[in-house]
N, C-alpha and C positions, 0 to 999 in steps of 0.2 A: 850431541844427544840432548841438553840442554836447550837449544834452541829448537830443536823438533820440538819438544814436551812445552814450549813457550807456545809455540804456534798453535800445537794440538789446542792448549788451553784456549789461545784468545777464540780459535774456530769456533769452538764450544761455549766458549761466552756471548759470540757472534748466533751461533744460534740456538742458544738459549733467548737471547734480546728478540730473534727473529718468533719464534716457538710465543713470546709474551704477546708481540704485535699481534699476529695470527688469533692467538687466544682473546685478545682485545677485541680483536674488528670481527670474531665467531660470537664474543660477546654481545656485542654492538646486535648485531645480525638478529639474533636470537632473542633480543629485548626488542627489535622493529616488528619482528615478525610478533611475536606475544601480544604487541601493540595494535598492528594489524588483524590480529585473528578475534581480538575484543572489539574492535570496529565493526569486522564483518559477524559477528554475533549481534552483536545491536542491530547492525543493519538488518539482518535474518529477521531477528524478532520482530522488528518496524515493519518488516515486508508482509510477515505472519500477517501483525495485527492489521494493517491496510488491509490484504486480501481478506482477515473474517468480515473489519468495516463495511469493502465494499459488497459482500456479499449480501450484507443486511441489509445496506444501502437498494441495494437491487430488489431483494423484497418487499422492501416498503415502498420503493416505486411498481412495482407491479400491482401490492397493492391500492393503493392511490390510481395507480389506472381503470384497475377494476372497478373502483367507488368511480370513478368518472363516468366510467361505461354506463353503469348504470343509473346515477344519477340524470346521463343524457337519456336512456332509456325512458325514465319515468317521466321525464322534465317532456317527451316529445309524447307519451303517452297524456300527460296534463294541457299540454295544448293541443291535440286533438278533444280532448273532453273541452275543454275549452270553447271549439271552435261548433262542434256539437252543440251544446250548451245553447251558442250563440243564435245559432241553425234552429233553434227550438224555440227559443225567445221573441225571434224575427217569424217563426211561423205563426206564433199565438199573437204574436202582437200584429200581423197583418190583417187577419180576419175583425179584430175588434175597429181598425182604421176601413173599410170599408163599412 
């Protein structure tokens, strides 16, 4: 009987020791994962802030297009005056050379 309640015991020390490892490596686990979940929150927020950046990013290229457009705009509007200009110049000044 004694030696059964020996046994019983060491069993139960046995897994008790098992039950600590377990609780160790669930510890373990559970401090990776906490670790992991702060990573992917930064990463989250980083990704946020990139997609508002690039959205800005994209309007101010649109804008900047737009100023382009138009600047090409006036810039081909200016040399046709230009070329006008020129057109009118070469007619008063032909008359005077004859």
């Amino acid at each position: 009987h004694e030696q059964l309640l020996k046994m019983m015991e060491e069993r139960m020390m046995d897994v008790e020791r098992k039950l600590r490892l377990v609780k160790r490596l669930l510890q373990d686990k559970v401090n990776q994962l906490k670790e992991q979940l702060s990573k992917n929150t930064k990463a989250d927020a980083m990704v946020k802030d990139l997609y508002v950046e690039n959205a800005q990013l994209l309007k101010a290229l649109e804008m900047t297009e737009q100023r382009q457009k138009t600047a090409e705009r006036k810039n081909y509007l200016l040399e046709e005056k230009i070329a006008n200009l020129n057109r009118i110049v070469r007619n008063l000044a032909s008359p005077s050379f004859n």
